[in-house]
N, C-alpha and C positions, 0 to 999 in steps of 0.2 A: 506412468504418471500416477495412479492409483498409491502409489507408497509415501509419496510426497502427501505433507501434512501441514496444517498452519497452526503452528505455535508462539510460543513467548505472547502471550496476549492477544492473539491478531497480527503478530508485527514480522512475523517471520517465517517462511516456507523450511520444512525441516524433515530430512530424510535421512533418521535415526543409523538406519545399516550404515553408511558411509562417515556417520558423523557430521553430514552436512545440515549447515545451520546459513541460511542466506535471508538480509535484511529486506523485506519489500520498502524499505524508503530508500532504499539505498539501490536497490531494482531499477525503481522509479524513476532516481535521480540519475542514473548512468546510463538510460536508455531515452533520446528524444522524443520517439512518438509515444511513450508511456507518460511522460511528465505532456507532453500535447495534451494526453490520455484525459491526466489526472487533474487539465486545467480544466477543461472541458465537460467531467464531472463535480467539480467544484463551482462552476458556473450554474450547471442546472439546479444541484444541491439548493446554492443561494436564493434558485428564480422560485423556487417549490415551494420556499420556507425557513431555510437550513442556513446556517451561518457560519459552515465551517467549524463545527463545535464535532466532538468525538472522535470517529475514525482521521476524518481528514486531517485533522489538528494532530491526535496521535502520532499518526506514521509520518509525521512534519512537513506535509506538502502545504502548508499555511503558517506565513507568519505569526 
């Protein structure tokens, strides 16, 4: 796990030797308890202050 890296902005876990390039919104989206995950962090975001502005809006887990 150590070789795995997060590129393209944030938006991507990328493990160069292999050529693998794997989207986290798309992680996200194709796993149910991840998108649970990622409501459930968007809720507290909201409660804290946050408005779903930057990360969460980037990798598109928000309209």
């Amino acid at each position: 796990m150590d070789r795995i890296e997060v590129g393209f902005g944030g938006s991507a876990l990328c493990l160069d030797e292999r050529d693998l390039y794997v989207s986290i919104a798309g992680l996200v989206m194709a796993s149910k308890p991840l998108m649970e995950l990622s409501v459930d962090v968007m809720s507290v975001s909201e409660v804290v202050g946050g408005n779903a502005q930057g990360p969460m809006r980037t990798i598109g887990l928000t309209e």
